[in-house]
C-alpha positions in Angstrom: 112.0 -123.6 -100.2 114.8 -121.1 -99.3 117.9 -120.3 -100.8 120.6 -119.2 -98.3 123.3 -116.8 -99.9 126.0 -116.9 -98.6 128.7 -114.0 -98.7 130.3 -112.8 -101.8 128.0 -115.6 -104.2 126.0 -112.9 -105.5 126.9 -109.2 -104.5 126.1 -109.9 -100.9 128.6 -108.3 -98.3 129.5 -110.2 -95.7 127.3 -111.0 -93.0 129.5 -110.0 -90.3 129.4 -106.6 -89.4 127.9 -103.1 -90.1 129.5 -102.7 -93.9 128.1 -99.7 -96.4 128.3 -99.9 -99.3 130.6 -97.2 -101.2 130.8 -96.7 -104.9 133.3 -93.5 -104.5 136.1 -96.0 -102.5 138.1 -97.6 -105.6 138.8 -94.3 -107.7 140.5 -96.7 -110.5 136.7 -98.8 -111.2 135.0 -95.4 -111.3 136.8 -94.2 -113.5 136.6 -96.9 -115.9 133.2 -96.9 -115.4 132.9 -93.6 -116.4 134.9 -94.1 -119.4 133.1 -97.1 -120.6 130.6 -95.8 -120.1 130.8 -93.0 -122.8 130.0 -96.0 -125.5 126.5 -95.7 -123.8 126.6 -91.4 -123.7 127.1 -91.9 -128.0 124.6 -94.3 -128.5 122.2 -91.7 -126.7 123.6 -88.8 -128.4 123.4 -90.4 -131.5 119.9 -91.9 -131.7 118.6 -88.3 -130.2 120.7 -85.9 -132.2 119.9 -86.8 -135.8 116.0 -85.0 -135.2 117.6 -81.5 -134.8 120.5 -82.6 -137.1 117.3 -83.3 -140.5 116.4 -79.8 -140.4 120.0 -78.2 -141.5 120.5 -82.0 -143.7 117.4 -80.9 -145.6 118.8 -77.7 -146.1 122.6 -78.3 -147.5 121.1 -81.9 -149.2 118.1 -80.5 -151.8 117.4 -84.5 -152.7 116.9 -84.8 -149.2 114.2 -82.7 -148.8 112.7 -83.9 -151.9 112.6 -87.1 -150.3 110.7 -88.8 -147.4 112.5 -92.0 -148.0 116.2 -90.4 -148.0 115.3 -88.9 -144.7 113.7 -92.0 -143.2 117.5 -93.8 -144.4 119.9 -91.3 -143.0 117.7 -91.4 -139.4 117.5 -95.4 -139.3 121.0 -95.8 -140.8 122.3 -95.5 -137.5 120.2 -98.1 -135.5 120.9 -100.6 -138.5 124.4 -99.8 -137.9 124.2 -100.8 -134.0 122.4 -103.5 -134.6 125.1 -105.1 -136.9 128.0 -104.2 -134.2 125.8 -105.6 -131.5 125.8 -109.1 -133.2 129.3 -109.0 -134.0 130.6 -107.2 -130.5 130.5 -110.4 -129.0 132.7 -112.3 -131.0 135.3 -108.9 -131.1 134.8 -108.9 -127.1 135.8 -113.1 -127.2 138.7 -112.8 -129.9 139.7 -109.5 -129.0 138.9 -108.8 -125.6 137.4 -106.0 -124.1 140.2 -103.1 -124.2 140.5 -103.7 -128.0 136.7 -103.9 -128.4 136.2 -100.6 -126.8 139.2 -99.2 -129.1 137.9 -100.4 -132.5 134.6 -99.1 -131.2 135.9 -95.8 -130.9 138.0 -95.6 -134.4 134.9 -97.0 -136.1 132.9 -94.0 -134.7 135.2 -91.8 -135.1 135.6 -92.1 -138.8 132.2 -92.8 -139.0 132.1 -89.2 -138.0 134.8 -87.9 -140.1 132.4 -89.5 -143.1 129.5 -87.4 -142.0 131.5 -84.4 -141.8 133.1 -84.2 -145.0 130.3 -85.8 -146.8 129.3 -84.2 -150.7 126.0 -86.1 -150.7 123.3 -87.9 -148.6 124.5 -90.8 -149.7 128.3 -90.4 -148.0 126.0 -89.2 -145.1 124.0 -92.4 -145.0 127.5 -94.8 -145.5 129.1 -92.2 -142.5 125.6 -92.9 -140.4 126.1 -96.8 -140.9 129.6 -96.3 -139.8 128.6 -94.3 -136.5 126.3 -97.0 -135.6 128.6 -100.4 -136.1 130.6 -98.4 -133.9 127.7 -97.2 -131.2 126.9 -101.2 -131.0 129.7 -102.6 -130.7 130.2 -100.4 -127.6 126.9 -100.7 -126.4 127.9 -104.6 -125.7 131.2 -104.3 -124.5 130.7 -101.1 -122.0 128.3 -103.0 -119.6 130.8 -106.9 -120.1 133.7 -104.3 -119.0 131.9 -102.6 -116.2 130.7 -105.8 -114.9 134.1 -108.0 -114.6 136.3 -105.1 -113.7 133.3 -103.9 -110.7 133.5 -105.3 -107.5 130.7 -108.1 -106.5 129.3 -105.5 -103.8 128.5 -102.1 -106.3 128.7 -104.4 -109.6 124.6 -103.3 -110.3 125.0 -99.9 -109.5 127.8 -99.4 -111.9 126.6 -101.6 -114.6 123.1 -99.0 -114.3 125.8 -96.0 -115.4 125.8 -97.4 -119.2 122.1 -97.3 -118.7 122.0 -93.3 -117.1 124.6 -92.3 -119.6 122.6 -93.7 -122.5 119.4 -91.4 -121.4 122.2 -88.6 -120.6 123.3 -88.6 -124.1 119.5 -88.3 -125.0 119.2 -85.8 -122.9 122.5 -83.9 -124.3 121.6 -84.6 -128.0 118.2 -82.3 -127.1 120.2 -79.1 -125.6 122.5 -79.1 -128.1 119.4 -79.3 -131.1 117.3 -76.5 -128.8 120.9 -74.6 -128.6 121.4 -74.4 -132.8 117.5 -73.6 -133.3 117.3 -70.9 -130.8 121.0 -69.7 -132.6 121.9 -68.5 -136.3 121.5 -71.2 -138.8 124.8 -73.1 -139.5 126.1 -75.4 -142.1 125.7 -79.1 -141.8 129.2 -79.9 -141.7 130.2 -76.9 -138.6 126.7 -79.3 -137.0 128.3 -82.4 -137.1 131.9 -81.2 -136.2 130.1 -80.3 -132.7 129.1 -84.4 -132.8 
């Protein structure tokens, strides 16, 4: 048994004719790509950055480095985070759509950040961490919903892949930047996160 697609029922360009396919053609959905795509660059910098980030926590936080469990909370804190903004993203994406998602995404994070920052103990840290990631997971289900309905049919898999690459680019990132502050003078905690 066969199943005959016909044009434009799943990505397929029209039979007719000698068509490439060009993902550089509408500037506006690569751009929003790109954009919504940052949601997937934090998640990566965020899951990779807190390895080099432990070293100067454990410095500035004494408790911390008294205590295996305290550093096993602020590193997980994050990915309990995302997973609590992953299951509630997709109500926000059905009551609020996917603009407004994006937007409480990013003011959750930010002050999520702010938290870390300013933070007089680990346990501010660990509330700031939480915060980060509720904020990481809420993006990290409405980047690809928002790539996908705003991409045309023909490049909609290649640019739903770019939350993918910037989630392993933000990996990638969170490494140079911990290889950059341990080859450098030690710094505080706070001037670390502040480069987050």
């Amino acid at each position: 048994m066969t199943i005959d697609l016909v044009p434009g029922s799943s990505g397929l360009i029209d039979a007719g004719g000698d068509k490439k396919i060009t993902y550089f053609s509408n500037k506006y959905v690569l751009g929003l790509t790109v954009i919504a795509g940052i949601g997937g660059l934090l998640f990566g910098y965020d899951t990779g950055v807190i390895s080099g980030a432990l070293l100067y926590i454990r410095d500035d936080f004494k408790a911390v480095d008294q205590s295996s469990v305290l550093q096993e909370t602020i590193v997980s804190m994050a990915l309990l985070g995302a997973i609590i903004g992953a299951a509630t993203g997709g109500w926000i994406n059905d009551t609020h759509g996917r603009k407004s998602a994006t937007l409480i995404a990013d003011v959750i994070f930010a002050i999520g950040s702010f938290v870390m920052a300013s933070a007089p103990d680990p346990y501010v840290l660990i509330f700031g961490r939480l915060l980060v990631g509720i904020g990481v997971g809420i993006a990290s289900v409405t980047a690809p919903m928002y790539i996908a309905e705003a991409a045309p049919s023909e490049i909609r898999g290649g640019l739903v892949s770019t939350n993918v690459l910037m989630i392993t680019g933000g990996q990638f990132l969170s490494y140079l930047v911990n290889h950059g502050f341990t080859q450098g003078p030690k710094v505080s905690f706070a001037y670390f996160l502040l480069a987050n």
